[in-house]
Backbone as XML, in Angstrom:
<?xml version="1.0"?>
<chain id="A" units="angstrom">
  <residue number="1" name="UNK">
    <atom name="N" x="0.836" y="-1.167" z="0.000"/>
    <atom name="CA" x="0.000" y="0.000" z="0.000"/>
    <atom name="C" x="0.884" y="1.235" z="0.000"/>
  </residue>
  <residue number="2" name="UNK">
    <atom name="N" x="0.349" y="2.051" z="-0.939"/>
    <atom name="CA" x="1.219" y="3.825" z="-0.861"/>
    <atom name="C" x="0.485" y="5.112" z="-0.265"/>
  </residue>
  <residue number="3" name="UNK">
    <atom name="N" x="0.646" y="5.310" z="0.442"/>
    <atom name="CA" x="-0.279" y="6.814" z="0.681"/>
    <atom name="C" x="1.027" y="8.097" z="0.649"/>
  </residue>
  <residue number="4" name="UNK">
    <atom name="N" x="0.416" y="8.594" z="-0.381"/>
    <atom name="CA" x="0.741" y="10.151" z="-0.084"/>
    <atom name="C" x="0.137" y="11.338" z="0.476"/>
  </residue>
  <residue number="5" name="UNK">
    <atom name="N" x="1.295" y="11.187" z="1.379"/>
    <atom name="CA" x="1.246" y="12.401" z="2.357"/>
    <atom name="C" x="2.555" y="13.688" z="2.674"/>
  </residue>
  <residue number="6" name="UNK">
    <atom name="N" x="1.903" y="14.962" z="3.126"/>
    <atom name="CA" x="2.571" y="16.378" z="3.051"/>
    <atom name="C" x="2.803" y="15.957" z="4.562"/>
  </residue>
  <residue number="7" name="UNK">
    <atom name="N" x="3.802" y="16.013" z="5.087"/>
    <atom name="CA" x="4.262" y="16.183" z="6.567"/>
    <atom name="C" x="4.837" y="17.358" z="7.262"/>
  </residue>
  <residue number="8" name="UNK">
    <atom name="N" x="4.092" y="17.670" z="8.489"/>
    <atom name="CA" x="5.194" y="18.597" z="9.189"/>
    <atom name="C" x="6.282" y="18.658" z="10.597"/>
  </residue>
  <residue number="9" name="UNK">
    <atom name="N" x="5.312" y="17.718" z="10.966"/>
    <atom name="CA" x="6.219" y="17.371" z="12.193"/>
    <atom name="C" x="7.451" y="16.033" z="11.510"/>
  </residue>
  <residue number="10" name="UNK">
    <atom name="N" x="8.270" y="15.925" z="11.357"/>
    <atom name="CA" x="8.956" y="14.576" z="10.636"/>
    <atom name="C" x="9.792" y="14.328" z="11.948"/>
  </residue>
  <residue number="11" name="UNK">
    <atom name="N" x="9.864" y="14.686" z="12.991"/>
    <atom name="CA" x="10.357" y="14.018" z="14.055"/>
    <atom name="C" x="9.377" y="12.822" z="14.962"/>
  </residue>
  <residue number="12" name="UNK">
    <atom name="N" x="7.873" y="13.287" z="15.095"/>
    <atom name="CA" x="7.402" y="12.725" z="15.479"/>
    <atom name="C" x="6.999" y="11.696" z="14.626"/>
  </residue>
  <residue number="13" name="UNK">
    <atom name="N" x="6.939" y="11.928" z="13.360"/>
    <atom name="CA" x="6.393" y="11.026" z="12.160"/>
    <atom name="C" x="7.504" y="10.090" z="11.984"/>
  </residue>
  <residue number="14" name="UNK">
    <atom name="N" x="8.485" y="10.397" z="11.863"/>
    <atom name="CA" x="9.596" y="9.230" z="12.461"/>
    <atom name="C" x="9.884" y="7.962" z="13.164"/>
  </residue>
  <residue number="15" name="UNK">
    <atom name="N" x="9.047" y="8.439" z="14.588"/>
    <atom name="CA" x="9.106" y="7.604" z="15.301"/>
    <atom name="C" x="8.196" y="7.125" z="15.505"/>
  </residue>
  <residue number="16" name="UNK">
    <atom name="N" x="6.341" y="7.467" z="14.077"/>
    <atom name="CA" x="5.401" y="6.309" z="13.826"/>
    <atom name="C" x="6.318" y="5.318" z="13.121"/>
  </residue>
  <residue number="17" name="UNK">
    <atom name="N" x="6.871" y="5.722" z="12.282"/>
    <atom name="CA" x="7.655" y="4.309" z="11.102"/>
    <atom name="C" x="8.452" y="3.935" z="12.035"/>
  </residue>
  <residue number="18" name="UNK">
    <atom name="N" x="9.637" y="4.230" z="12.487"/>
    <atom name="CA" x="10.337" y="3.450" z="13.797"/>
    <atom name="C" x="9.694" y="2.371" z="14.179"/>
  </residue>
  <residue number="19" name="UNK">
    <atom name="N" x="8.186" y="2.546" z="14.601"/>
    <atom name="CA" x="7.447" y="1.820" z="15.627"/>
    <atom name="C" x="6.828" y="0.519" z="14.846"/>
  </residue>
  <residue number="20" name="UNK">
    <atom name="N" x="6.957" y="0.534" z="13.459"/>
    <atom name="CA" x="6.473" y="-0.060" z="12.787"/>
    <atom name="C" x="6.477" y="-1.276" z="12.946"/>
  </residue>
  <residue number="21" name="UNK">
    <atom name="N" x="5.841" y="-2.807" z="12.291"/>
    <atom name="CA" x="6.200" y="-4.294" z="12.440"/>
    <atom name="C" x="6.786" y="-4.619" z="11.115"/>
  </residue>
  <residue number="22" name="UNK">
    <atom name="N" x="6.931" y="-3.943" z="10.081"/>
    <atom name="CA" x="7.503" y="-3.991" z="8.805"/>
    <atom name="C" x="8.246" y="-2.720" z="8.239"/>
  </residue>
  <residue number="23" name="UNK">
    <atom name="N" x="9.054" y="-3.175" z="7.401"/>
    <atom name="CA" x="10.005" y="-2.365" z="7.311"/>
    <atom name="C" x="9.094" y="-1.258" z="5.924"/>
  </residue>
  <residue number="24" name="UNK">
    <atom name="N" x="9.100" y="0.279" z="6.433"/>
    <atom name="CA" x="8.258" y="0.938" z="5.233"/>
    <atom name="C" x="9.070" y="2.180" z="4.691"/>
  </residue>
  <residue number="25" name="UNK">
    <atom name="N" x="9.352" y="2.169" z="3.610"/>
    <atom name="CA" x="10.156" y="2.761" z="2.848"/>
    <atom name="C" x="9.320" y="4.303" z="2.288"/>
  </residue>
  <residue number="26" name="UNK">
    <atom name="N" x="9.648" y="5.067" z="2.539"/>
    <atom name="CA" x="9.966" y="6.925" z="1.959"/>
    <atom name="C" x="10.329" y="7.384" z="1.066"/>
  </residue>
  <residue number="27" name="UNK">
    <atom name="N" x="9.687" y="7.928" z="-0.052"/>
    <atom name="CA" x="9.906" y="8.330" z="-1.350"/>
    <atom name="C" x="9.804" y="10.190" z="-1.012"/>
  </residue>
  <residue number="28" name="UNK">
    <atom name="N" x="10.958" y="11.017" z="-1.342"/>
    <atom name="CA" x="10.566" y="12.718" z="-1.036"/>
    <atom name="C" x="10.276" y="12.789" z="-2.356"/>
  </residue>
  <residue number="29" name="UNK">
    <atom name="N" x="9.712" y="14.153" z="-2.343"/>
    <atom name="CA" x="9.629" y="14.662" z="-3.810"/>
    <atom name="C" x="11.095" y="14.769" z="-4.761"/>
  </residue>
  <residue number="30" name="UNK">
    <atom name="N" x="11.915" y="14.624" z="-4.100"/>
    <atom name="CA" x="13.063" y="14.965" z="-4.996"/>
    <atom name="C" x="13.861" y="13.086" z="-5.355"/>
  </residue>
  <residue number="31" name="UNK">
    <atom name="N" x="13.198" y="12.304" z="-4.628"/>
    <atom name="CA" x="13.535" y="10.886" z="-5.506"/>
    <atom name="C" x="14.447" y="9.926" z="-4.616"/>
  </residue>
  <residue number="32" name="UNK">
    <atom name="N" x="14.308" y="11.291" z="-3.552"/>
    <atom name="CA" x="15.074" y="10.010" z="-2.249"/>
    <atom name="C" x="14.296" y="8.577" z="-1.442"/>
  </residue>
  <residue number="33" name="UNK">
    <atom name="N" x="15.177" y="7.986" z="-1.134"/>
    <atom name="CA" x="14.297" y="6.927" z="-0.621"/>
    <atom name="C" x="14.943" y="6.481" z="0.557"/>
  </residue>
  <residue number="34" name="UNK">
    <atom name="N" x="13.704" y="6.551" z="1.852"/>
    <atom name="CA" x="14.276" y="6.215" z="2.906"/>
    <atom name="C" x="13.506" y="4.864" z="3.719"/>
  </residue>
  <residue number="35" name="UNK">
    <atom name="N" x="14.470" y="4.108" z="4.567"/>
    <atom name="CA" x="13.944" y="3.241" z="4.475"/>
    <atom name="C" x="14.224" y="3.063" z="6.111"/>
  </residue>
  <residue number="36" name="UNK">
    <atom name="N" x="12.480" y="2.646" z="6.873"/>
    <atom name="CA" x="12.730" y="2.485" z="7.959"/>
    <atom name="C" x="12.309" y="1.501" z="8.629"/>
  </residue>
  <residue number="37" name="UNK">
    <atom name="N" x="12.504" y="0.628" z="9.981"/>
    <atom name="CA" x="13.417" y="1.534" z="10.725"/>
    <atom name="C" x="14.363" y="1.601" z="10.296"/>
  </residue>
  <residue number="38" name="UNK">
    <atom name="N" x="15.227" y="2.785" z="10.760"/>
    <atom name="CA" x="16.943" y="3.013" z="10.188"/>
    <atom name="C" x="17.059" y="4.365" z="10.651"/>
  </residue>
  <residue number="39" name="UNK">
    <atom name="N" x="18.245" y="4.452" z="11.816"/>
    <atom name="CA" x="18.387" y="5.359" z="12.926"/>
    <atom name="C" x="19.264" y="6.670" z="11.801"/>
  </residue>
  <residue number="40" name="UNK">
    <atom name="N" x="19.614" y="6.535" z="10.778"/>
    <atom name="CA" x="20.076" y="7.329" z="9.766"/>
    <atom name="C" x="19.060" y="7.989" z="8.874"/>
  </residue>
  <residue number="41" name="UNK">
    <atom name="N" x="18.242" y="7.257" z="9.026"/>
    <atom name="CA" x="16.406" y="7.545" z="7.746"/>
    <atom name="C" x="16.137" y="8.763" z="8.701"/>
  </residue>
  <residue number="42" name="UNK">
    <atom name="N" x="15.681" y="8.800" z="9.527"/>
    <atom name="CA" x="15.231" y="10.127" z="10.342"/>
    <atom name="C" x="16.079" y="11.544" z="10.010"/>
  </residue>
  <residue number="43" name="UNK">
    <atom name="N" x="17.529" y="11.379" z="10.729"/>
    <atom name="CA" x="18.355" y="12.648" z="10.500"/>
    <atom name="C" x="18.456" y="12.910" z="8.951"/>
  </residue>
  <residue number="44" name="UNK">
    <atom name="N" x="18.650" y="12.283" z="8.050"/>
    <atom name="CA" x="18.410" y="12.275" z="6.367"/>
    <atom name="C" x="16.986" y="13.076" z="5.915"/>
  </residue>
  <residue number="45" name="UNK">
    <atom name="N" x="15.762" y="12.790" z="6.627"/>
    <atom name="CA" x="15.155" y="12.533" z="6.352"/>
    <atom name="C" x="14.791" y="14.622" z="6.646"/>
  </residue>
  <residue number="46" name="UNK">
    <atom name="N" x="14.941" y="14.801" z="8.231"/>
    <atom name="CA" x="14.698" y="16.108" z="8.402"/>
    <atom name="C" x="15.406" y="17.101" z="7.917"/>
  </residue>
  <residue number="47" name="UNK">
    <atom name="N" x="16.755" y="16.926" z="7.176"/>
    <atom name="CA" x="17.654" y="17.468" z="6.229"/>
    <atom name="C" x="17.019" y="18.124" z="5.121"/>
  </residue>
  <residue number="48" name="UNK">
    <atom name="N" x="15.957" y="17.551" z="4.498"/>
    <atom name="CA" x="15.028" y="17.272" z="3.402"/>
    <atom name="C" x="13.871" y="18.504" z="3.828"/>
  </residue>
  <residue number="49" name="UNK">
    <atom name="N" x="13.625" y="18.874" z="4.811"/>
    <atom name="CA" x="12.194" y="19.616" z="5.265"/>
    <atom name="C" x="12.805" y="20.814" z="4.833"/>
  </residue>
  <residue number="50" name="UNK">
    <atom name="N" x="11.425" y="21.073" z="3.765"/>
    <atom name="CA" x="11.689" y="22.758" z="3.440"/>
    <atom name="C" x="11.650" y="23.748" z="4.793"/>
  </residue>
  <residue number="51" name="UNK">
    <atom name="N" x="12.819" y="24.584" z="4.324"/>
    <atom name="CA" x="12.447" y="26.016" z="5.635"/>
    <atom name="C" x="11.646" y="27.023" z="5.958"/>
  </residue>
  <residue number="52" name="UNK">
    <atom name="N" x="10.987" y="26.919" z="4.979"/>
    <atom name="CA" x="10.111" y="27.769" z="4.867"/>
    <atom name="C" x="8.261" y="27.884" z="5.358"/>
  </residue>
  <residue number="53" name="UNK">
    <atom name="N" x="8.887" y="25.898" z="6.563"/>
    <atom name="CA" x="7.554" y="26.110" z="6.910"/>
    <atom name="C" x="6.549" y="25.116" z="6.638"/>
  </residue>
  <residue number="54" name="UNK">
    <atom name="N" x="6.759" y="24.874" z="5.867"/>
    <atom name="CA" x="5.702" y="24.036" z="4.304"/>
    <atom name="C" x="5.427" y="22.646" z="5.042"/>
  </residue>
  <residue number="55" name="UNK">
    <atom name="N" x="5.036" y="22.066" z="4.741"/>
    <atom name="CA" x="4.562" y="20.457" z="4.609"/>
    <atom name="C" x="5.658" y="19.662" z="3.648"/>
  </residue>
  <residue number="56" name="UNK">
    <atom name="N" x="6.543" y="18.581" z="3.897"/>
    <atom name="CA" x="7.481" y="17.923" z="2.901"/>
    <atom name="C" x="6.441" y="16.701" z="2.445"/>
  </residue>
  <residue number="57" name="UNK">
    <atom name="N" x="6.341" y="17.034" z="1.094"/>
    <atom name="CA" x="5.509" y="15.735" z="0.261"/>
    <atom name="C" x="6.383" y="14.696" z="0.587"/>
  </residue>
  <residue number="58" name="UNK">
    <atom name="N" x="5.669" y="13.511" z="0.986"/>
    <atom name="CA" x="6.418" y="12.476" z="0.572"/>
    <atom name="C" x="5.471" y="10.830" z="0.478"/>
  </residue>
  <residue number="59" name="UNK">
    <atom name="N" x="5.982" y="9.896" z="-0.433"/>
    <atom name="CA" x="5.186" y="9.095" z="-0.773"/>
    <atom name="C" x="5.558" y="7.619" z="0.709"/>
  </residue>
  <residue number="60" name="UNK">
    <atom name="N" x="4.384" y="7.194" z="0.897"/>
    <atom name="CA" x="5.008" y="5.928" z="1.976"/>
    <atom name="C" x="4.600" y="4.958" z="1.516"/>
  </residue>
  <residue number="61" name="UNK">
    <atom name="N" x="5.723" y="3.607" z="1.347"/>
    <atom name="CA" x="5.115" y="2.434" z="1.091"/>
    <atom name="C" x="5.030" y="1.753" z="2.211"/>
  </residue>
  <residue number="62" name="UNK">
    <atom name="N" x="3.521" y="1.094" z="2.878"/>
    <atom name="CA" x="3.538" y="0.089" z="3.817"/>
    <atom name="C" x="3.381" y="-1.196" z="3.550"/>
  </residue>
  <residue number="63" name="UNK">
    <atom name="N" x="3.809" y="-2.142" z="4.349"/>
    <atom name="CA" x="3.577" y="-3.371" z="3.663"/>
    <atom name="C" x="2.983" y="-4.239" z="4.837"/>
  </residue>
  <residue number="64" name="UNK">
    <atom name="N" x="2.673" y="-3.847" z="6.216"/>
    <atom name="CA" x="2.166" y="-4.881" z="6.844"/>
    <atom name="C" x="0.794" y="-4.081" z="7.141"/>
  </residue>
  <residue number="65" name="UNK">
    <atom name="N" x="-0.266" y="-3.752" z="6.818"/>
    <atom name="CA" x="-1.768" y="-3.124" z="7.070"/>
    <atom name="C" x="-2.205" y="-3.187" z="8.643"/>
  </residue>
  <residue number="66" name="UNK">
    <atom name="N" x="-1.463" y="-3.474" z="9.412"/>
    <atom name="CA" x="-1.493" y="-3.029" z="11.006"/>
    <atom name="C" x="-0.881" y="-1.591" z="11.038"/>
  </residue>
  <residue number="67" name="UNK">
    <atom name="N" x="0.272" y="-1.315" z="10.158"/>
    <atom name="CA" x="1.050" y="-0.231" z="10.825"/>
    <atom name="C" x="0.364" y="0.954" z="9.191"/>
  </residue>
  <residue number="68" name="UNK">
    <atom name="N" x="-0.053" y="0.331" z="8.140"/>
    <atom name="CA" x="-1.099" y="1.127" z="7.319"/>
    <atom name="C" x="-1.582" y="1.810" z="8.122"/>
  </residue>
  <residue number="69" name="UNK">
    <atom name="N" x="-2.585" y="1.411" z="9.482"/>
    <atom name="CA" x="-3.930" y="1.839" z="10.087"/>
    <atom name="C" x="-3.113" y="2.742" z="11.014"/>
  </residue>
  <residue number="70" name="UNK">
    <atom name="N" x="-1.985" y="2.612" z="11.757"/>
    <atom name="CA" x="-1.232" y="3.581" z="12.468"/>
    <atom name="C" x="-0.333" y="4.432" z="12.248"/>
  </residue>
  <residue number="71" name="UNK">
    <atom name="N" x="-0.630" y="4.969" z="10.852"/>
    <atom name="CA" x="0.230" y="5.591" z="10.037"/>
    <atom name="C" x="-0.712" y="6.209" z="9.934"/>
  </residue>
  <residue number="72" name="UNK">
    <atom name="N" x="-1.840" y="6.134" z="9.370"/>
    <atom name="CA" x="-3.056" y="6.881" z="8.641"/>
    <atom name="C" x="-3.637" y="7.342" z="9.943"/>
  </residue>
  <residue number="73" name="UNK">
    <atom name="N" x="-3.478" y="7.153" z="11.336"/>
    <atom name="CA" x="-3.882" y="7.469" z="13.183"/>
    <atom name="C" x="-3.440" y="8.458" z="12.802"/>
  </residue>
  <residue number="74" name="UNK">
    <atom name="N" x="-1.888" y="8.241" z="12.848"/>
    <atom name="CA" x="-1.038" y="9.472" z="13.048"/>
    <atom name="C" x="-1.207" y="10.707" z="12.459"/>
  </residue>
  <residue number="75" name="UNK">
    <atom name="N" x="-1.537" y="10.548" z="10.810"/>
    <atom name="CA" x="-1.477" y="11.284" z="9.761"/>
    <atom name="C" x="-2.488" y="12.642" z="10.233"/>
  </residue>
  <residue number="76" name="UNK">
    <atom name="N" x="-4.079" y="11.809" z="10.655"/>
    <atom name="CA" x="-4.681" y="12.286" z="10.805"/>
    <atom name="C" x="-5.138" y="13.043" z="11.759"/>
  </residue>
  <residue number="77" name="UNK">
    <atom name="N" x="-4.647" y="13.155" z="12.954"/>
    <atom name="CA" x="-4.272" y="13.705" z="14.032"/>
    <atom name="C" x="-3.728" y="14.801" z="13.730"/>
  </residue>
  <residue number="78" name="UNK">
    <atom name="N" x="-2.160" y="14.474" z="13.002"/>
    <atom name="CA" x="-1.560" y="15.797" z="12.435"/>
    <atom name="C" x="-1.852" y="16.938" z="11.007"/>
  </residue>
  <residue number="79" name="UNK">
    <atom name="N" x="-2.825" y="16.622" z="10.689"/>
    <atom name="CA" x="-3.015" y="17.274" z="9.326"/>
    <atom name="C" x="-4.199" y="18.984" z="10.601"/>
  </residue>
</chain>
């Protein structure tokens, strides 16, 4: 499964994928791909957040539909 989503907090959104039971991989708009968990995917990852404020597009692939449903918790909380 892919959902795209604009993020702003990516610290806390971090440590939904961290928490994950499968490993779910991060597509930014610019073609990076991060893959978590992976204690390097995070700091990479907030490198990437525009300064200006904005929401960072980015695409998520999940692959176990437990952590789908706690991804899409999270999402929605924060939007």
């Amino acid at each position: 499964m892919t959902l795209n989503l604009r993020i702003m907090n990516l610290r806390a959104f971090s440590n939904v994928l961290n928490a994950c039971s499968a490993p779910v991989e991060l597509t930014t708009a610019d073609g990076a791909v991060h893959r978590f968990p992976d204690d390097t995917a995070a700091a990479s990852l907030c490198s990437r957040k525009p300064k200006n404020g904005t929401r960072l597009p980015v695409a998520v692939r999940i692959h176990a539909p437990r952590d789908y449903f706690n991804i899409v918790s999270y999402y929605a909380g924060d939007c």
